[in-house]
mmCIF file of the N, C-alpha and C atoms, coordinates in Angstrom:
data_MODEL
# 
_entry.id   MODEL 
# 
loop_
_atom_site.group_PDB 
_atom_site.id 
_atom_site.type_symbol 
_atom_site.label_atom_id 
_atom_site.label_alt_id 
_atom_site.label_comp_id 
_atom_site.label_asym_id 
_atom_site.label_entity_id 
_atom_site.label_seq_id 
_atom_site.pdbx_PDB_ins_code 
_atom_site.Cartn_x 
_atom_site.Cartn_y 
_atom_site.Cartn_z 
_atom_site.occupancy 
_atom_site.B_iso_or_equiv 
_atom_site.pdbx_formal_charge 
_atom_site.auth_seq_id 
_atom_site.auth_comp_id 
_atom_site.auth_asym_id 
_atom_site.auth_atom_id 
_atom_site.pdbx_PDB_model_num 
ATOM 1   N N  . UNK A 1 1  ? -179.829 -27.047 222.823 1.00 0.00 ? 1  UNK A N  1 
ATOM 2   C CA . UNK A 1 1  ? -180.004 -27.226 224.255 1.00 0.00 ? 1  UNK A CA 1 
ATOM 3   C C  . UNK A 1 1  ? -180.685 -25.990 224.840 1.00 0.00 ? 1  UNK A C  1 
ATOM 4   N N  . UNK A 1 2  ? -182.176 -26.319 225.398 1.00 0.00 ? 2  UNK A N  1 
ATOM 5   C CA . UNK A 1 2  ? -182.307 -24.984 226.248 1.00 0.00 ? 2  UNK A CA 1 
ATOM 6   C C  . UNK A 1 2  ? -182.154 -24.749 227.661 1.00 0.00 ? 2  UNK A C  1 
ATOM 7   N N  . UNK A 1 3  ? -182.107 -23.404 228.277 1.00 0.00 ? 3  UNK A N  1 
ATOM 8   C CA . UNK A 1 3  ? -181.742 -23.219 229.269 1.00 0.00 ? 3  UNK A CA 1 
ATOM 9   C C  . UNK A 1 3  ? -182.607 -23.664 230.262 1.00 0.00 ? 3  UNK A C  1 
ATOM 10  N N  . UNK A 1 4  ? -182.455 -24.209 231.657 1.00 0.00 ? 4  UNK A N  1 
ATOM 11  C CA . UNK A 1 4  ? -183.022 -24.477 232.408 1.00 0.00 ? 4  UNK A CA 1 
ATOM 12  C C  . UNK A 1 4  ? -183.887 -23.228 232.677 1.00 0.00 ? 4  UNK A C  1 
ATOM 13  N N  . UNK A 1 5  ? -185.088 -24.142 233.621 1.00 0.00 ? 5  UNK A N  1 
ATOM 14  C CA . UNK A 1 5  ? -185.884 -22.929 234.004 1.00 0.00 ? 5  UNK A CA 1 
ATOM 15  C C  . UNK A 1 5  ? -185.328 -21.579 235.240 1.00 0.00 ? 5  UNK A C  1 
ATOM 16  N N  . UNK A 1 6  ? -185.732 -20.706 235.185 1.00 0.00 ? 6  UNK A N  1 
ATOM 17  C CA . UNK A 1 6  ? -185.148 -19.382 235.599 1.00 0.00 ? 6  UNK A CA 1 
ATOM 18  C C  . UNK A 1 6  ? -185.460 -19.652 237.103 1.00 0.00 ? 6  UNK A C  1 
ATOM 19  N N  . UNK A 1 7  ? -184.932 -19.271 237.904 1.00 0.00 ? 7  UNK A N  1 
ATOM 20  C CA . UNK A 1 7  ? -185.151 -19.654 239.104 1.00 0.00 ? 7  UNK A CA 1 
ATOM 21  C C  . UNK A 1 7  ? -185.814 -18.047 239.601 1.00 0.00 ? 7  UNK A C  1 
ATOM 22  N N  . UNK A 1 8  ? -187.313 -18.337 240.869 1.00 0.00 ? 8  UNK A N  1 
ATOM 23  C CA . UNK A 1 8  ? -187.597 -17.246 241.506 1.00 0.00 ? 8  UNK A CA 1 
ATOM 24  C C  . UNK A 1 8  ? -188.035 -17.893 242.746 1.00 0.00 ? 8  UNK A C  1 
ATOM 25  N N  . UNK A 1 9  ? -188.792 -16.533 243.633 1.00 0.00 ? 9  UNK A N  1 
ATOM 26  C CA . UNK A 1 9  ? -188.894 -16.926 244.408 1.00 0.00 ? 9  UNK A CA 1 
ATOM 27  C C  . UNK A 1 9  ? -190.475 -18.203 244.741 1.00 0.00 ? 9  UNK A C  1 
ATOM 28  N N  . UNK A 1 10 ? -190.992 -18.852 243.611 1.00 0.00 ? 10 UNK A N  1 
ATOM 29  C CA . UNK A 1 10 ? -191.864 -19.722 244.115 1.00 0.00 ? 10 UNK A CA 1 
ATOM 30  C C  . UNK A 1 10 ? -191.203 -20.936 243.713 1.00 0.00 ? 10 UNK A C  1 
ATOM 31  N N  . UNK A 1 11 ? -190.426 -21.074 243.091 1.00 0.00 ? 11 UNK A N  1 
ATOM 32  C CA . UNK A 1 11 ? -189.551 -21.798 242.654 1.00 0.00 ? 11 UNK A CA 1 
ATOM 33  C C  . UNK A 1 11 ? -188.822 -22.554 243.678 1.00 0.00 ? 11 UNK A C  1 
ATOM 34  N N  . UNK A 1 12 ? -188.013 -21.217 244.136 1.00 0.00 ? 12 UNK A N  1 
ATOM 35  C CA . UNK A 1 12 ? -187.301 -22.102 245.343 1.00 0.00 ? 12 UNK A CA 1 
ATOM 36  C C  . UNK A 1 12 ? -187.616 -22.113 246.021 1.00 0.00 ? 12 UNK A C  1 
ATOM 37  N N  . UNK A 1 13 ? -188.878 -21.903 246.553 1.00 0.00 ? 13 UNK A N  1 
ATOM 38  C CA . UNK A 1 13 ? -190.105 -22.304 247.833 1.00 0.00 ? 13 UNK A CA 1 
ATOM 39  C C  . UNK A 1 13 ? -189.932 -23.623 247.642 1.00 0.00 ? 13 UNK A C  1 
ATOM 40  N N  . UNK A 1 14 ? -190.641 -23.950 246.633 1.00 0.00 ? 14 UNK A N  1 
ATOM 41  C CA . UNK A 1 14 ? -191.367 -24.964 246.044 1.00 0.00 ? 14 UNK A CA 1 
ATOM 42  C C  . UNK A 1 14 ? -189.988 -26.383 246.431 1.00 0.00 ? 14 UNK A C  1 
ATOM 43  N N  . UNK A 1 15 ? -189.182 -26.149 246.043 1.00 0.00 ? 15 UNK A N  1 
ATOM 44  C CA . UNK A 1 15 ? -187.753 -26.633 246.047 1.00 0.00 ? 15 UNK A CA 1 
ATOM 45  C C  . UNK A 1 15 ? -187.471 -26.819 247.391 1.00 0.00 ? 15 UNK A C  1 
ATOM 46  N N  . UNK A 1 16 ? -187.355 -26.035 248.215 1.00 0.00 ? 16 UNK A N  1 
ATOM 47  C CA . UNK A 1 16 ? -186.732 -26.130 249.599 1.00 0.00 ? 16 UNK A CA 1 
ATOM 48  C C  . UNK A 1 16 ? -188.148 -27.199 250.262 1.00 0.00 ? 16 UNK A C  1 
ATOM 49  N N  . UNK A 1 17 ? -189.509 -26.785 250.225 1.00 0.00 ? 17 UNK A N  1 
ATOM 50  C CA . UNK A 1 17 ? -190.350 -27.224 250.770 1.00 0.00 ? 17 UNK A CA 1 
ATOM 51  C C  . UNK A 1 17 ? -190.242 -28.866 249.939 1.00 0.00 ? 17 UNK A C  1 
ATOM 52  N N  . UNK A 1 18 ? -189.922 -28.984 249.563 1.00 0.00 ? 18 UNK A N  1 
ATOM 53  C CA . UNK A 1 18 ? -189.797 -30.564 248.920 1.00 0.00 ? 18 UNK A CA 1 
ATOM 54  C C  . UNK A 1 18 ? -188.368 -30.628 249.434 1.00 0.00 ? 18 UNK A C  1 
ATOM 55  N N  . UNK A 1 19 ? -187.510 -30.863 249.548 1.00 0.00 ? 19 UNK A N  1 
ATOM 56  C CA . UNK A 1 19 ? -186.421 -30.814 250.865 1.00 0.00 ? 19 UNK A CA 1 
ATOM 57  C C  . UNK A 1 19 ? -186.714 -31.404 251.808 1.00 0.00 ? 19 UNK A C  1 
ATOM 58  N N  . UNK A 1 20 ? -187.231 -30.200 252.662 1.00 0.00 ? 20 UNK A N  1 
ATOM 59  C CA . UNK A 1 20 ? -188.021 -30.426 253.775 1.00 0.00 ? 20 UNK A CA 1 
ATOM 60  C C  . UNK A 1 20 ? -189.267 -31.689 254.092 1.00 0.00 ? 20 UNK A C  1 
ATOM 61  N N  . UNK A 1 21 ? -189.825 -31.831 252.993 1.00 0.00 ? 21 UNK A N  1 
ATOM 62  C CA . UNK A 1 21 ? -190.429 -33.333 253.613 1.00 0.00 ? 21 UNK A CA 1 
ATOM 63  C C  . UNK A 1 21 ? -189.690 -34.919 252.783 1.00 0.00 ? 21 UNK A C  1 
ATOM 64  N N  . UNK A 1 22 ? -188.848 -34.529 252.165 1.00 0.00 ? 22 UNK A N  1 
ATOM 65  C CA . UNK A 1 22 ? -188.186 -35.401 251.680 1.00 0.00 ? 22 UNK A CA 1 
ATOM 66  C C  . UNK A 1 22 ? -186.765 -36.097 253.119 1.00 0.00 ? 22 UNK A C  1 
ATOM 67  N N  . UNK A 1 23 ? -186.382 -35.115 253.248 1.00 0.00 ? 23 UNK A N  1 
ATOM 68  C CA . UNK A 1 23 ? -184.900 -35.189 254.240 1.00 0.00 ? 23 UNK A CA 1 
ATOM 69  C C  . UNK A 1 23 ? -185.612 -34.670 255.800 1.00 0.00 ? 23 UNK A C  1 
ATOM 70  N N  . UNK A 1 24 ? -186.824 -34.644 255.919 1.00 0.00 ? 24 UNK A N  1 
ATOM 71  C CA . UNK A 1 24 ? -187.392 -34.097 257.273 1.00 0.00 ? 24 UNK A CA 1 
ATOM 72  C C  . UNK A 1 24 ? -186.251 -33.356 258.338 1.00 0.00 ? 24 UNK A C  1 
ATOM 73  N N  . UNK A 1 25 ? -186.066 -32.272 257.259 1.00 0.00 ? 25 UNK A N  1 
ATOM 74  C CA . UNK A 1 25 ? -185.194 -31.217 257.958 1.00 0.00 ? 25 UNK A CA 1 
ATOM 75  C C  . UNK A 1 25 ? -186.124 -29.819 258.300 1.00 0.00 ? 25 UNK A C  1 
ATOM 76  N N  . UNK A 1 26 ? -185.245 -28.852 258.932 1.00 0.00 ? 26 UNK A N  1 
ATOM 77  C CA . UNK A 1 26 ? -186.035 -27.733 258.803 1.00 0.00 ? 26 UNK A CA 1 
ATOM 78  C C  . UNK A 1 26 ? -185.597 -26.506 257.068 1.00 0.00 ? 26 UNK A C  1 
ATOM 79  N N  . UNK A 1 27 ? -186.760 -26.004 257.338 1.00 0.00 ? 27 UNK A N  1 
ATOM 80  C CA . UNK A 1 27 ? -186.627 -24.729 256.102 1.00 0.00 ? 27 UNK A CA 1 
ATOM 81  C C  . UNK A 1 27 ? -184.800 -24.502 256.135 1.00 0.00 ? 27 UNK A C  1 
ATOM 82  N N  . UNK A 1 28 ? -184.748 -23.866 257.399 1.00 0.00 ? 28 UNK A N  1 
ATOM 83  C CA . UNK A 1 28 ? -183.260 -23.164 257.577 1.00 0.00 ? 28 UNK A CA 1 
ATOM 84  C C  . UNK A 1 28 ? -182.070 -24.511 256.592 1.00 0.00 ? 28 UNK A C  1 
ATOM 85  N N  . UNK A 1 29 ? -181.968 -25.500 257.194 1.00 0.00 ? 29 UNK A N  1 
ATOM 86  C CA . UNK A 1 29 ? -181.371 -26.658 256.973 1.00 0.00 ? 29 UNK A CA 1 
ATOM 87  C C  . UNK A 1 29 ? -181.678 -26.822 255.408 1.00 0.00 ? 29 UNK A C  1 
ATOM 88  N N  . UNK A 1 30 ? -182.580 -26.698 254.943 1.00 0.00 ? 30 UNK A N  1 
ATOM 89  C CA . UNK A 1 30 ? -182.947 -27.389 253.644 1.00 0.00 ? 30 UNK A CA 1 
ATOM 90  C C  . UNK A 1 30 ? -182.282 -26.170 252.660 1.00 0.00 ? 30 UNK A C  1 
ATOM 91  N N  . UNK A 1 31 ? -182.415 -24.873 253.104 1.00 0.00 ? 31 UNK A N  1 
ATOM 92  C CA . UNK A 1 31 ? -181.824 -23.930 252.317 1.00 0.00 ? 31 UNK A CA 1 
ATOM 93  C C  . UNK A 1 31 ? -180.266 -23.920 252.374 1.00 0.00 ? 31 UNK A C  1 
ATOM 94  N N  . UNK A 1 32 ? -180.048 -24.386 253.227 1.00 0.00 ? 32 UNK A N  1 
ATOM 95  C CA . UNK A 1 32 ? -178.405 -24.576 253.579 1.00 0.00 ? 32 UNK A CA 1 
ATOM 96  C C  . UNK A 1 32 ? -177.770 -25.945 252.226 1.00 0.00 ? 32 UNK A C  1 
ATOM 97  N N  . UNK A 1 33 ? -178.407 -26.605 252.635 1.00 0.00 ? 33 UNK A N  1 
ATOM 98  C CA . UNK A 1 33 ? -178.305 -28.297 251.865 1.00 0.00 ? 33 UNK A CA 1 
ATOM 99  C C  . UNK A 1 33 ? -178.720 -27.513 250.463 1.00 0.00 ? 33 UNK A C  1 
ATOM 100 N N  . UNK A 1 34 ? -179.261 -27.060 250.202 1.00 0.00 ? 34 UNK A N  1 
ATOM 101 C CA . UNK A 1 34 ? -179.573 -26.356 248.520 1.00 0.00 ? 34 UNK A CA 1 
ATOM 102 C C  . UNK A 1 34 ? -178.125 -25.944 248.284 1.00 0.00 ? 34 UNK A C  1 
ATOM 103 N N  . UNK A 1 35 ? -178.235 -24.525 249.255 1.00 0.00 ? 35 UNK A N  1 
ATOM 104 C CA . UNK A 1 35 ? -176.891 -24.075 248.107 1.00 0.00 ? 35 UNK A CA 1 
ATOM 105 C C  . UNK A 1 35 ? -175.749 -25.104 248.945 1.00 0.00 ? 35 UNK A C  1 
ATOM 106 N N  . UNK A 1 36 ? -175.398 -25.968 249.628 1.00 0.00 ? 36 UNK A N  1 
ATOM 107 C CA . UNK A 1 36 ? -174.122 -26.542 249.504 1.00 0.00 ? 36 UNK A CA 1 
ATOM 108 C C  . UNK A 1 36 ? -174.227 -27.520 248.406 1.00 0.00 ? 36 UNK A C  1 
ATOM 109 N N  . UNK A 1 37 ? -175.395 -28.066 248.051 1.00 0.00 ? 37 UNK A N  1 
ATOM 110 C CA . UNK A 1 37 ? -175.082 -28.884 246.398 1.00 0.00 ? 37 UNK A CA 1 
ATOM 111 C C  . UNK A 1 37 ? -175.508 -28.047 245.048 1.00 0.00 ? 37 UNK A C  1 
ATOM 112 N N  . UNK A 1 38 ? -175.219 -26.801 245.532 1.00 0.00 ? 38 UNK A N  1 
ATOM 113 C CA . UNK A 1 38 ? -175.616 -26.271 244.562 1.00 0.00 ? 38 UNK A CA 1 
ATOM 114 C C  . UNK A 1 38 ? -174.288 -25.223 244.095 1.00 0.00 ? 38 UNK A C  1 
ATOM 115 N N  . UNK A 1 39 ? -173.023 -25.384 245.396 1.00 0.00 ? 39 UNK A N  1 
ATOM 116 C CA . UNK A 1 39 ? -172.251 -24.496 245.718 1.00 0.00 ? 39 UNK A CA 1 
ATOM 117 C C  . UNK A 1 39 ? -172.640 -22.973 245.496 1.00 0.00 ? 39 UNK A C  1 
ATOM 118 N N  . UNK A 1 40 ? -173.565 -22.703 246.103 1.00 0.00 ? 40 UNK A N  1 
ATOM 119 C CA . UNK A 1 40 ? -173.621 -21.264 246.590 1.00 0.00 ? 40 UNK A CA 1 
ATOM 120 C C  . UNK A 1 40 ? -173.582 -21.010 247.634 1.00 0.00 ? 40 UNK A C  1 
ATOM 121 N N  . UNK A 1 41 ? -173.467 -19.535 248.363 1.00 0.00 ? 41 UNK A N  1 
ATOM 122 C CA . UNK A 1 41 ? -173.597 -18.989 249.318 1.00 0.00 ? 41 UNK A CA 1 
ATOM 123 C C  . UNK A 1 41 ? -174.525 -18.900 250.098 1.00 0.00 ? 41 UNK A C  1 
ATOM 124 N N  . UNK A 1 42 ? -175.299 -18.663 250.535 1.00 0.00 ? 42 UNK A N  1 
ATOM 125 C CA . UNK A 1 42 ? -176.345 -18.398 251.572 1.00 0.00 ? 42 UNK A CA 1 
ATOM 126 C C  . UNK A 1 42 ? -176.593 -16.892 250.737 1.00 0.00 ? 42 UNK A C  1 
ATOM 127 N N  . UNK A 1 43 ? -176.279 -16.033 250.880 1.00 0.00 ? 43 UNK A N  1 
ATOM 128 C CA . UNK A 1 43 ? -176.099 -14.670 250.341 1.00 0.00 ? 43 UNK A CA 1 
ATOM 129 C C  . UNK A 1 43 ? -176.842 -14.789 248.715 1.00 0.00 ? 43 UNK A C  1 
ATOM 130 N N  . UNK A 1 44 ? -176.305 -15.866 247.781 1.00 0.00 ? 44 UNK A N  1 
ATOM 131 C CA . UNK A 1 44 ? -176.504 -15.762 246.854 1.00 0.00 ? 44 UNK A CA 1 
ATOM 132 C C  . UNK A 1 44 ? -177.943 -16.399 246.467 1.00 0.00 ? 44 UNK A C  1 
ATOM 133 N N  . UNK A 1 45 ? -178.916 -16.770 247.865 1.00 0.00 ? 45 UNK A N  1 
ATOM 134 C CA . UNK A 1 45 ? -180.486 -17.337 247.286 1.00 0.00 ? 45 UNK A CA 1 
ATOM 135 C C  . UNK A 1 45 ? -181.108 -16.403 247.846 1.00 0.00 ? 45 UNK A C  1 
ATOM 136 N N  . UNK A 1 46 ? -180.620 -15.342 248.790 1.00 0.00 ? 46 UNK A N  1 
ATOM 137 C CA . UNK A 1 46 ? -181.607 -14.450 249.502 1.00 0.00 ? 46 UNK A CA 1 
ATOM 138 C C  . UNK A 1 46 ? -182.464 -13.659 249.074 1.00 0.00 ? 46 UNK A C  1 
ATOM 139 N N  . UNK A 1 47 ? -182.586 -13.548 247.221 1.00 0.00 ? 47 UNK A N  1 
ATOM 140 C CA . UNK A 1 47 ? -183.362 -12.846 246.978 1.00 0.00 ? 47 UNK A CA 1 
ATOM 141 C C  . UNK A 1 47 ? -184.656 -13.463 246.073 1.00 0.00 ? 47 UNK A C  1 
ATOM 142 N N  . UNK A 1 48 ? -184.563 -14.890 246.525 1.00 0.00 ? 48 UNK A N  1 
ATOM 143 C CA . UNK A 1 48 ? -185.371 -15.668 246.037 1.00 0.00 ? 48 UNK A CA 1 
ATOM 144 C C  . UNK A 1 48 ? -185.998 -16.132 247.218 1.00 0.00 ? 48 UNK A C  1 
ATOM 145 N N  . UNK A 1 49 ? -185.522 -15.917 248.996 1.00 0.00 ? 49 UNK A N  1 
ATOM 146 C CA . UNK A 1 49 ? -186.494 -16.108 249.663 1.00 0.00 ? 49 UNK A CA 1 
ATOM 147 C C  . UNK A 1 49 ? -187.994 -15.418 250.114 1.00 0.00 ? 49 UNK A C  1 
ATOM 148 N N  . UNK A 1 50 ? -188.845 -15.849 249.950 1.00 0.00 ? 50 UNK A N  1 
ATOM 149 C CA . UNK A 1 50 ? -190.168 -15.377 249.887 1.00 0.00 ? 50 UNK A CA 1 
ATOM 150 C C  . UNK A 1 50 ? -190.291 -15.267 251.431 1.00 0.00 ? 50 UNK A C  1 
ATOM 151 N N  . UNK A 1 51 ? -191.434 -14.238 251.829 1.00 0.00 ? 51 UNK A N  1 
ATOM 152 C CA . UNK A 1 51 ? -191.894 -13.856 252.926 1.00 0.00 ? 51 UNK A CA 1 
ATOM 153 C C  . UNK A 1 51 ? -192.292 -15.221 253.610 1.00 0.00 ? 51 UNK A C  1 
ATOM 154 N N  . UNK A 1 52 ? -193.367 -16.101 252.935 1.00 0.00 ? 52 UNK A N  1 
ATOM 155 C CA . UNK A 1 52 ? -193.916 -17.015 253.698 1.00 0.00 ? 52 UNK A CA 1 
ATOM 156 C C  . UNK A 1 52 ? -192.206 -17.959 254.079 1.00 0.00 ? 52 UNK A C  1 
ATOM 157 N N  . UNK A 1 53 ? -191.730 -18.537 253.218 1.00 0.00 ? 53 UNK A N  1 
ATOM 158 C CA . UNK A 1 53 ? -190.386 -19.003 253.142 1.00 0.00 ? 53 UNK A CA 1 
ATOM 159 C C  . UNK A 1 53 ? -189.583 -18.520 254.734 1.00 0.00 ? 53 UNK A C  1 
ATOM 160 N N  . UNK A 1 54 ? -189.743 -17.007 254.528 1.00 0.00 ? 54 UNK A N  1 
ATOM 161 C CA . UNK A 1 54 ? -188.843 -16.350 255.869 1.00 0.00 ? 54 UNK A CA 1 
ATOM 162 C C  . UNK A 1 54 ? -189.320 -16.620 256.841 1.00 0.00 ? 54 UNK A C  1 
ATOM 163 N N  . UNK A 1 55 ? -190.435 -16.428 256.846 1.00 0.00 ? 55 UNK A N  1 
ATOM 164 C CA . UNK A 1 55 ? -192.001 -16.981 258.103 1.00 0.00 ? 55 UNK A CA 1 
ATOM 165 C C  . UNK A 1 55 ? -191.428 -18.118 258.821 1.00 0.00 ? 55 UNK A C  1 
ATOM 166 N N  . UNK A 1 56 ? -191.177 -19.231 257.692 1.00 0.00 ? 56 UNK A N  1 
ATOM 167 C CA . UNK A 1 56 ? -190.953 -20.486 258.211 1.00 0.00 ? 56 UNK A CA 1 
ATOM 168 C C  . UNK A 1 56 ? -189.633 -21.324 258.460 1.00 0.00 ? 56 UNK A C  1 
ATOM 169 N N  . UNK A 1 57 ? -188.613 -20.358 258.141 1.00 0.00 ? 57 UNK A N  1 
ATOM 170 C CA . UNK A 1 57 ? -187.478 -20.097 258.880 1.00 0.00 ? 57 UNK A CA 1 
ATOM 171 C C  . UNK A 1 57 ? -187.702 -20.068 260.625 1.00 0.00 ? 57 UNK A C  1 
ATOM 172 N N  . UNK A 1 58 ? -188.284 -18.588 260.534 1.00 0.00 ? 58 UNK A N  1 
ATOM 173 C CA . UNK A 1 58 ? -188.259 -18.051 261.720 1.00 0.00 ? 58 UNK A CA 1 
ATOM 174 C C  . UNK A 1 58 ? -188.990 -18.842 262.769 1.00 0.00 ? 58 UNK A C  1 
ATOM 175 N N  . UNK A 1 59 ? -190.824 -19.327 262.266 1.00 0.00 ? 59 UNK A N  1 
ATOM 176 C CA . UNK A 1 59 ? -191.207 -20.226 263.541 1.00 0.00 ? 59 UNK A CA 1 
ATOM 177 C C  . UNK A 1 59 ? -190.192 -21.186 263.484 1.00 0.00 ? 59 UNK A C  1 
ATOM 178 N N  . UNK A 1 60 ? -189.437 -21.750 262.707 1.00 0.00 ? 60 UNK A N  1 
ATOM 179 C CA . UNK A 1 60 ? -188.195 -23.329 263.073 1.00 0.00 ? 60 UNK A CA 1 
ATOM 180 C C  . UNK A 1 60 ? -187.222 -22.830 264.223 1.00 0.00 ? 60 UNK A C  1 
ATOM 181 N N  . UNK A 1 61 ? -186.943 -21.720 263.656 1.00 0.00 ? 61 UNK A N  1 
ATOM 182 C CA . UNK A 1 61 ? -185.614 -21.181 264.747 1.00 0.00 ? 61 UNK A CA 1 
ATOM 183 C C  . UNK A 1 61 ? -185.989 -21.126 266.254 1.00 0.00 ? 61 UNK A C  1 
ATOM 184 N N  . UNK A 1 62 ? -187.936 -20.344 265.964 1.00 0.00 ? 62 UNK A N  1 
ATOM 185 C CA . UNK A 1 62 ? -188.001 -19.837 267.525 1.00 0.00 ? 62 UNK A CA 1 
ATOM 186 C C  . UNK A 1 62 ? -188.091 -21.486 268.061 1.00 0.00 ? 62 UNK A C  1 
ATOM 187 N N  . UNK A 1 63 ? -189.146 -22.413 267.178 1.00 0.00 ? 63 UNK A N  1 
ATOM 188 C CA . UNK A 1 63 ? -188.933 -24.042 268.204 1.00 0.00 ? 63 UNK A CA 1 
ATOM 189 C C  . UNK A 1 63 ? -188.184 -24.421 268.633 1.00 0.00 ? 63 UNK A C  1 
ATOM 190 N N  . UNK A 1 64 ? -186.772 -23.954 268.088 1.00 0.00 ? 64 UNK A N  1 
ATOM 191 C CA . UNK A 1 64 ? -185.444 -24.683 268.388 1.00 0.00 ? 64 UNK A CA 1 
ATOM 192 C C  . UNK A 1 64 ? -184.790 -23.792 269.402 1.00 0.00 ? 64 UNK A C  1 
ATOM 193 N N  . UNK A 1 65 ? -185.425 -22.917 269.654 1.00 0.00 ? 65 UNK A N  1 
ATOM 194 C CA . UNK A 1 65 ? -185.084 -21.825 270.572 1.00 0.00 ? 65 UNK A CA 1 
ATOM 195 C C  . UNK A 1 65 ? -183.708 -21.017 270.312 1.00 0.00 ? 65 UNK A C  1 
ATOM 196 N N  . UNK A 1 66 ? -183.947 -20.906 269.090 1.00 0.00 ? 66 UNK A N  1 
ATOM 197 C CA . UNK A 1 66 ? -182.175 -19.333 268.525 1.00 0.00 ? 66 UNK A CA 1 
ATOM 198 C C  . UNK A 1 66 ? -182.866 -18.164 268.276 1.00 0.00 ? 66 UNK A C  1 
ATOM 199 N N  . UNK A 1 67 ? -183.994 -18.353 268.237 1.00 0.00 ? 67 UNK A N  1 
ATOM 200 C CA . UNK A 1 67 ? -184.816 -17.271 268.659 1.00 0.00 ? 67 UNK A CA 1 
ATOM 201 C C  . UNK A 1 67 ? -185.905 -17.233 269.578 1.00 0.00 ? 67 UNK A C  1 
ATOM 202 N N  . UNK A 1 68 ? -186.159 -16.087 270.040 1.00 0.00 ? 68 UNK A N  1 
ATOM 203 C CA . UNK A 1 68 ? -186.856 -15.319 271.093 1.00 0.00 ? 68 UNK A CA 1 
ATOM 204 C C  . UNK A 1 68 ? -188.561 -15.859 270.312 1.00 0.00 ? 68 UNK A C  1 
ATOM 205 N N  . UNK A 1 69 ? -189.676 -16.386 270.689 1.00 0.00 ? 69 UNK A N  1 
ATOM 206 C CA . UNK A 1 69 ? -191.031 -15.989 270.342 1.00 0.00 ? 69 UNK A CA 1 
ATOM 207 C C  . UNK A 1 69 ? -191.587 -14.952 270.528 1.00 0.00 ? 69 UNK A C  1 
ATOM 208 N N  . UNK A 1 70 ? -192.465 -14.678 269.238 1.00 0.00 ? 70 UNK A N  1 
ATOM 209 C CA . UNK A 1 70 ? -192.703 -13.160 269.143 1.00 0.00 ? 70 UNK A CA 1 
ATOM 210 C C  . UNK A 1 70 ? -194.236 -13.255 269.538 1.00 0.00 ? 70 UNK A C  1 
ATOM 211 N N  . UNK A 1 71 ? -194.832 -14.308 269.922 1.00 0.00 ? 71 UNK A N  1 
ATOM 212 C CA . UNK A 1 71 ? -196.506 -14.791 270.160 1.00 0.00 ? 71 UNK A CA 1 
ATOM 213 C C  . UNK A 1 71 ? -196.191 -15.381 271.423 1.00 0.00 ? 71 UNK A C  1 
ATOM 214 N N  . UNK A 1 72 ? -197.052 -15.082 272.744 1.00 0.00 ? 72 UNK A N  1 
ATOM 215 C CA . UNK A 1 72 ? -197.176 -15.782 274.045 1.00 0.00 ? 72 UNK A CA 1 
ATOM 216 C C  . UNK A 1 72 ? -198.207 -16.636 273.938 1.00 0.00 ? 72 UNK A C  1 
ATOM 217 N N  . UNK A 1 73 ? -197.193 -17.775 274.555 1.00 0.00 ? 73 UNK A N  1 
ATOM 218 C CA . UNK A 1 73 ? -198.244 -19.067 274.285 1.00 0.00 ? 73 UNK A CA 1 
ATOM 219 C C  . UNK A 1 73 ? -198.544 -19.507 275.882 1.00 0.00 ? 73 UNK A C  1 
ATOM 220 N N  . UNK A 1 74 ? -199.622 -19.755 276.042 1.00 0.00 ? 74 UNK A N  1 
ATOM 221 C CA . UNK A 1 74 ? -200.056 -20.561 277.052 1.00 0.00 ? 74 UNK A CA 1 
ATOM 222 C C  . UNK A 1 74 ? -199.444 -21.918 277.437 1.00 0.00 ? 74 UNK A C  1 
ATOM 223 N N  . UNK A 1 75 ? -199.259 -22.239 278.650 1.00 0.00 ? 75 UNK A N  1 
ATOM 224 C CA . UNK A 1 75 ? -198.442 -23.548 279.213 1.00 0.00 ? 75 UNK A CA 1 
ATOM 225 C C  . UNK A 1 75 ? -199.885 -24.440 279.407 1.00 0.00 ? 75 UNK A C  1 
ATOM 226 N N  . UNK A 1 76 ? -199.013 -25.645 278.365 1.00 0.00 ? 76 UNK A N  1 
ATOM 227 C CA . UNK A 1 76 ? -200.267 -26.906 278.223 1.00 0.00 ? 76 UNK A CA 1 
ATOM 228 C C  . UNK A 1 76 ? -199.550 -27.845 278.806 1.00 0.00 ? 76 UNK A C  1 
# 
């Protein structure tokens, strides 16, 4: 039997972003739904999240407004 493949961080990009258009959730949500069927922590994928990954956390959060926007947008 061999071992599954090693998990990094394009890996679980790759993983969460198939999540995400599968369950049309956000990044944040889809990483959550990982490790709860995966029983991990939140703590325990953080070093497999990639910059772009964090990126797209963060624009989800600011849409949803739990965060502040860091870009001024014009009113359309």
């Amino acid at each position: 039997m061999t071992n599954p493949e090693p998990m990094t961080p394009k890996r679980f990009s790759k993983i969460i972003e198939d999540i995400v258009l599968d369950k049309a959730i956000t990044h944040m949500d889809a990483i959550l739904l990982y490790c709860e069927n995966h029983e991990l922590e939140p703590e325990d994928v953080k070093k497999f999240v990639s910059k772009t990954l964090k990126d797209k956390v963060t624009v989800n959060a600011q849409d949803l407004h739990y965060l502040p926007k860091t870009t001024a947008e014009l009113p359309v």
